[in-house]
N, C-alpha and C positions, 0 to 999 in steps of 0.2 A: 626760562631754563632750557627750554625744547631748542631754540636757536643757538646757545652755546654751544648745546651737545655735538648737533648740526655740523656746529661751523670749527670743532673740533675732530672731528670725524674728516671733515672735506682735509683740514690741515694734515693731518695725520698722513689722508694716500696721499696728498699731492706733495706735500717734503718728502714723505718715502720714495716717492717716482721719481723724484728730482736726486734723490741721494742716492739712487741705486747704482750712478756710475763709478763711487768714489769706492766700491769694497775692491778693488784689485788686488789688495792686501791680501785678502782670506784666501784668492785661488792660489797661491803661493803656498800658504799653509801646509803642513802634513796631514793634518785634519782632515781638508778639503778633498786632499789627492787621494784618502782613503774612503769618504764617506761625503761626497758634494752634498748630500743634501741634509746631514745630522749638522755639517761647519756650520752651511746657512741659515739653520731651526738655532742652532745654540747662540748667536748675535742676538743681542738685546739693545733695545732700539728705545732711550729717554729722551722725552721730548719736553720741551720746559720754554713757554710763553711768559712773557712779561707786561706788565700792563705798569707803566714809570705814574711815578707822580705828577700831578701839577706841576710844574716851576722848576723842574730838574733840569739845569743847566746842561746844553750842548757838551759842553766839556766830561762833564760829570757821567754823561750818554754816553758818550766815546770811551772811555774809560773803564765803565763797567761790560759794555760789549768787547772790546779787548779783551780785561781777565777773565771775561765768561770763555774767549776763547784760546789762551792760554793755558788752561786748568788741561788739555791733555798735555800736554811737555810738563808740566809742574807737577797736577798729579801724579805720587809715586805708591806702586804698589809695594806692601809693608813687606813681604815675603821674598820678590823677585827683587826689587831696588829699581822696577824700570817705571817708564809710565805706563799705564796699565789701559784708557780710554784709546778706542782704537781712534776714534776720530771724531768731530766737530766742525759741525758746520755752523749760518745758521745770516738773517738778516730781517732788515726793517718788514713789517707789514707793506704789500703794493694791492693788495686783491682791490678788484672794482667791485665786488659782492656787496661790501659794505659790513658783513659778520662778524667782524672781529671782536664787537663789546667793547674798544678801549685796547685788546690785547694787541702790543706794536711793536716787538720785539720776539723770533722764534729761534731755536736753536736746536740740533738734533746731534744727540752722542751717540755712538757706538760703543757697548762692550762686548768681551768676549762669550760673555755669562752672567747670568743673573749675577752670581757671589760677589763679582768685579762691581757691577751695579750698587748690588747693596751696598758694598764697602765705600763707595764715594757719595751714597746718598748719607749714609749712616755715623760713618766715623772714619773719612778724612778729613785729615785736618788743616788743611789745603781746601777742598771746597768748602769748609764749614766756616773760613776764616773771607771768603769771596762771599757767603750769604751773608754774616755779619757786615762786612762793608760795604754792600750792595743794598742791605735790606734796607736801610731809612729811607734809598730812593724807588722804590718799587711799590706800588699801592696794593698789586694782585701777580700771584703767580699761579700759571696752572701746569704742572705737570701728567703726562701719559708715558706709559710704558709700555713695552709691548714685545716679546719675542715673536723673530722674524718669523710669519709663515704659520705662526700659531692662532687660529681663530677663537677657536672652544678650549677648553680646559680639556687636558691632555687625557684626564680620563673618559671622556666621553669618545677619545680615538682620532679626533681630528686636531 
C-alpha cells in the first residue's frame, strides 16, 4: 500500500508540472485580474487513473479514452447551459519507475470550484452515463483531488 501511495504522490506533482502550462485561460479571467492568487487557490484539480481489464480490446481503449476526453465539450453546466470543466488532459502510462500497480491510463481535469467538481462527480448525467459504459472495461480506478496551492486544510491557515 506504502508504494501506491508513493507512486500517487510522484503522479500527482509530475501531471501538475506538466499541466501547468495549459491555465492561460484563468489569467484572462476577472477573477485573476483582481485577485491572481484567490483564481489560482479556487482551480480544483481531479485526477482519475485507470487500471483496464484483461482482454479489453484496442478499440474499446481508443474509445473510452476519447469520451473520457470529450466530457469537457459535453459536459453541461445545469445553471449556465455551457460546459463547465475548464480542461482535460491526460495519456497512456511511460514512467521507467515501474510504480504504476497496473494503473495505465491518467487524466487530469480542471474545474472552477469545488461545486463544478462535485456536480460532475455527483450528478451529471453525461459523466454518469461515460462511467456506466466505461465501467465493465476498467478493473480499478483511483481518483485524487486536490485544490490548487492548497496543502493543509484551510483551517489550519495554510
Amino acid at each position: 500500500m506504502g508504494a501506491a501511495l508513493c507512486l500517487l504522490v510522484l503522479i500527482i506533482f509530475l501531471l501538475a508540472k506538466a499541466h501547468q502550462g495549459s491555465f492561460a485561460s484563468i489569467f484572462a479571467t476577472s477573477s485573476f485580474k483582481e485577485s491572481p492568487q484567490a483564481a489560482l487557490t479556487q482551480l480544483t484539480t481531479h485526477i482519475v487513473l485507470f487500471k483496464f481489464k484483461d482482454g479489453v480490446a484496442s478499440a474499446d481503449l481508443k474509445d473510452i479514452t476519447l469520451q473520457m476526453l470529450s466530457l469537457q465539450k459535453s459536459c453541461i453546466h445545469p445553471t449556465t447551459g455551457a460546459p463547465y470543466i475548464t480542461s482535460i488532459t491526460g495519456g497512456k502510462n511511460n514512467s521507467p519507475e515501474n510504480l504504476q500497480e497496473g494503473l495505465s491510463h491518467a487524466f487530469i481535469l480542471q474545474f472552477s470550484s469545488n461545486e463544478d467538481r462535485d456536480y460532475y462527480a455527483n450528478q451529471d448525467p453525461v459523466h454518469d452515463a461515460f462511467k456506466k459504459a466505461a465501467g465493465p472495461s476498467i478493473e480499478k480506478a483511483v481518483v485524487v483531488d486536490f485544490q490548487n496551492g492548497v496543502f493543509m486544510h484551510k483551517d489550519i491557515g495554510i
